[in-house]
N, C-alpha and C positions, 0 to 999 in steps of 0.2 A: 559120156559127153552129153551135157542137157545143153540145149541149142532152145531160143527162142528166133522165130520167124515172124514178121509183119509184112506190111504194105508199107512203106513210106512214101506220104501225096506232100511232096511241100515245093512254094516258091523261094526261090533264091535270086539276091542280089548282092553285086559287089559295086567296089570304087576304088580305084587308088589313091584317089585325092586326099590331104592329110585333115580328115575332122578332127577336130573333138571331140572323145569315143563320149565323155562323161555329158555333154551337151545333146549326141545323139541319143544316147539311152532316156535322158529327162524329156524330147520332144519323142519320145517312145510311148512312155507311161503316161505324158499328160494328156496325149491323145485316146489312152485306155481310159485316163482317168474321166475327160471333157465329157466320154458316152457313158457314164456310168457302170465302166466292165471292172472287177475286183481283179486281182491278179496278185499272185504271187511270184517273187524273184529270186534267183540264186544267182550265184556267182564262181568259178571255175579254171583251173587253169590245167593244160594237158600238152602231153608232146605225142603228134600220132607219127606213128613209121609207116608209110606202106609200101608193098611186098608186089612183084609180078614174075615173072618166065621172062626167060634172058630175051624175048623178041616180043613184049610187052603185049601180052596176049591180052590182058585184063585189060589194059588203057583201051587196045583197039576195039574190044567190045562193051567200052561202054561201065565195066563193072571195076571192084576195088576191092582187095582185100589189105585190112587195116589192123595196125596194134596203139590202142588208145593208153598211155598211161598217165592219171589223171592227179591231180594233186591231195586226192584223197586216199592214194594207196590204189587204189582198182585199175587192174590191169584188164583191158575189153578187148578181142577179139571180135572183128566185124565184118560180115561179106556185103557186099549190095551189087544186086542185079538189075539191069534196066528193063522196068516193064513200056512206058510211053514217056516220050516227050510230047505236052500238046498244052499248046495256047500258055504258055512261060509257064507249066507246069511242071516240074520232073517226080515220076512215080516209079519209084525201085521195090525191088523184092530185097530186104536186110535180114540178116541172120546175126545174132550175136551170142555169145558166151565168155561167160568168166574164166582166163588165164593163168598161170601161174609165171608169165614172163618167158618161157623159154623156145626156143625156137621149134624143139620138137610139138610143141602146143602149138604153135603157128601152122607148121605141118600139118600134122595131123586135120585142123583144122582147116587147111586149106584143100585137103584133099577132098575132106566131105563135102566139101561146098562147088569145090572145082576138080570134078576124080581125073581130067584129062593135061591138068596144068602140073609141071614139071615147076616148084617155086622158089627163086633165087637167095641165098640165106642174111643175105646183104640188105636192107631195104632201099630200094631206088629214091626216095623221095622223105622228107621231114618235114613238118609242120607243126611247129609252136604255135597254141591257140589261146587268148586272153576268152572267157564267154563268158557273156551276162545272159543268161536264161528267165524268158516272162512267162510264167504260164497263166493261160486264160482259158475261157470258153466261148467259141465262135462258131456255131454250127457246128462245133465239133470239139474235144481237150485239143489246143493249141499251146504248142512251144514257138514263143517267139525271142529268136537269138541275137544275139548280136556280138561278133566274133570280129577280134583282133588279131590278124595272125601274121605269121611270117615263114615263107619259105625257104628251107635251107638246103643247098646243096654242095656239098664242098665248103670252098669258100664265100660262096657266091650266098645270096639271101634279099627275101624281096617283101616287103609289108603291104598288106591290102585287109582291108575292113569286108565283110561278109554281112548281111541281115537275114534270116531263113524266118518262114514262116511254115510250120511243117504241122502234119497231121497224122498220128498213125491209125493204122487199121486194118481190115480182113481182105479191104480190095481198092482198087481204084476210086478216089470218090473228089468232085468238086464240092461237096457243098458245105465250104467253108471260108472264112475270111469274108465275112456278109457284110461289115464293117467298114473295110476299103483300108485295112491297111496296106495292102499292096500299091496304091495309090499314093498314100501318104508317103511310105519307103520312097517311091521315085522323085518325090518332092525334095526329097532331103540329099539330093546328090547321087543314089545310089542306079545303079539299073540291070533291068534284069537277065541274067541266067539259068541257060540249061546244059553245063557241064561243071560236074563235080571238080573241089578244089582239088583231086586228083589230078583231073583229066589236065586243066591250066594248068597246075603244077608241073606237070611233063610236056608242055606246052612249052610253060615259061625255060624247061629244061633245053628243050629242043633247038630255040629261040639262042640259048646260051652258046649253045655250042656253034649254031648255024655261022656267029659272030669270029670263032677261033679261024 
């Protein structure tokens, strides 16, 4: 099982407000464009499941194990652990590898990452994610996202827009986003967060039921 390991240092912002995703991406790049940053862009679409222990051991600390599958055929296996939240910052420890889809692979996988979690086979929680992906350079490779998603649970299902501006690397590190799009992002509606779409997810879960 070959596993890669990182630091992931990125800011995150949401809204529920209904933009216009194709307006927000174009006041995305013109602002890349205005400082003269080159940038590259993809675009993606994925349905992630994730997985915890029947008394949601993973939510309570913070961490998330994930099954990404992507509209290019790759099936991703994903851990993330919380190293700091600090100053709208969130920096997790990610582990990823390549799946074959099956739950014994989720297993498996989730034991090396978490040997003390017992993992339910059912996933708690769905997320359809629309991503337009920027890549640049800012003191550092930067991915800048911007994600269309929708929560689904049962019946129930809830739409919210996401913008990440993320950095990987060997450790903890601010010295990135020298540009001020974190600035700009709040201009445009959005504001910021430090809990993964998991975490709201079983939030927004919580929330549902609290209503029955």
């Amino acid at each position: 099982m070959h596993m890669g390991t990182a630091v992931e240092n990125e800011f995150k912002f949401t809204t529920d407000q209904k933009l216009n995703a194709a307006d927000t991406i174009e006041s995305l790049e013109t602002f890349l464009k205005d400082r003269g940053i080159p940038y590259n862009k993809k675009s993606r679409q994925s349905t992630d499941t994730y997985y915890d222990s029947k008394d949601l051991a993973l939510f309570r600390g913070g961490c998330i194990l994930r099954q990404k599958n992507s509209s290019n055929g790759r099936i991703k296996l994903t851990a993330k652990k919380p190293i700091s939240n600090a100053e709208e910052m969130m920096s997790r420890e990610e582990t990823e590898i390549l799946s074959d889809g099956t739950f014994e692979s989720l297993e498996a996988f989730g034991k090396e990452c978490f040997p003390d979690l017992t993992i339910g086979k059912e996933p708690v929680l769905t997320i359809e994610t629309e991503r337009t992906a920027i890549y640049y350079i800012d003191g550092a490779d930067i991915m800048l996202s911007f994600d269309t998603c929708r929560y689904i649970s049962g019946e129930n299902s809830k739409r919210f827009l996401e913008i990440e501006i993320e950095s990987m690397g060997n450790t903890t590190e601010r010295g990135f986003d020298l540009i001020g799009m974190r600035d700009f992002t709040k201009q445009l509606s959005f504001f910021p967060v430090t809990k993964s779409k998991y975490q709201r997810g079983i939030e927004w879960i919580q929330s549902l039921n609290a209503q029955i």
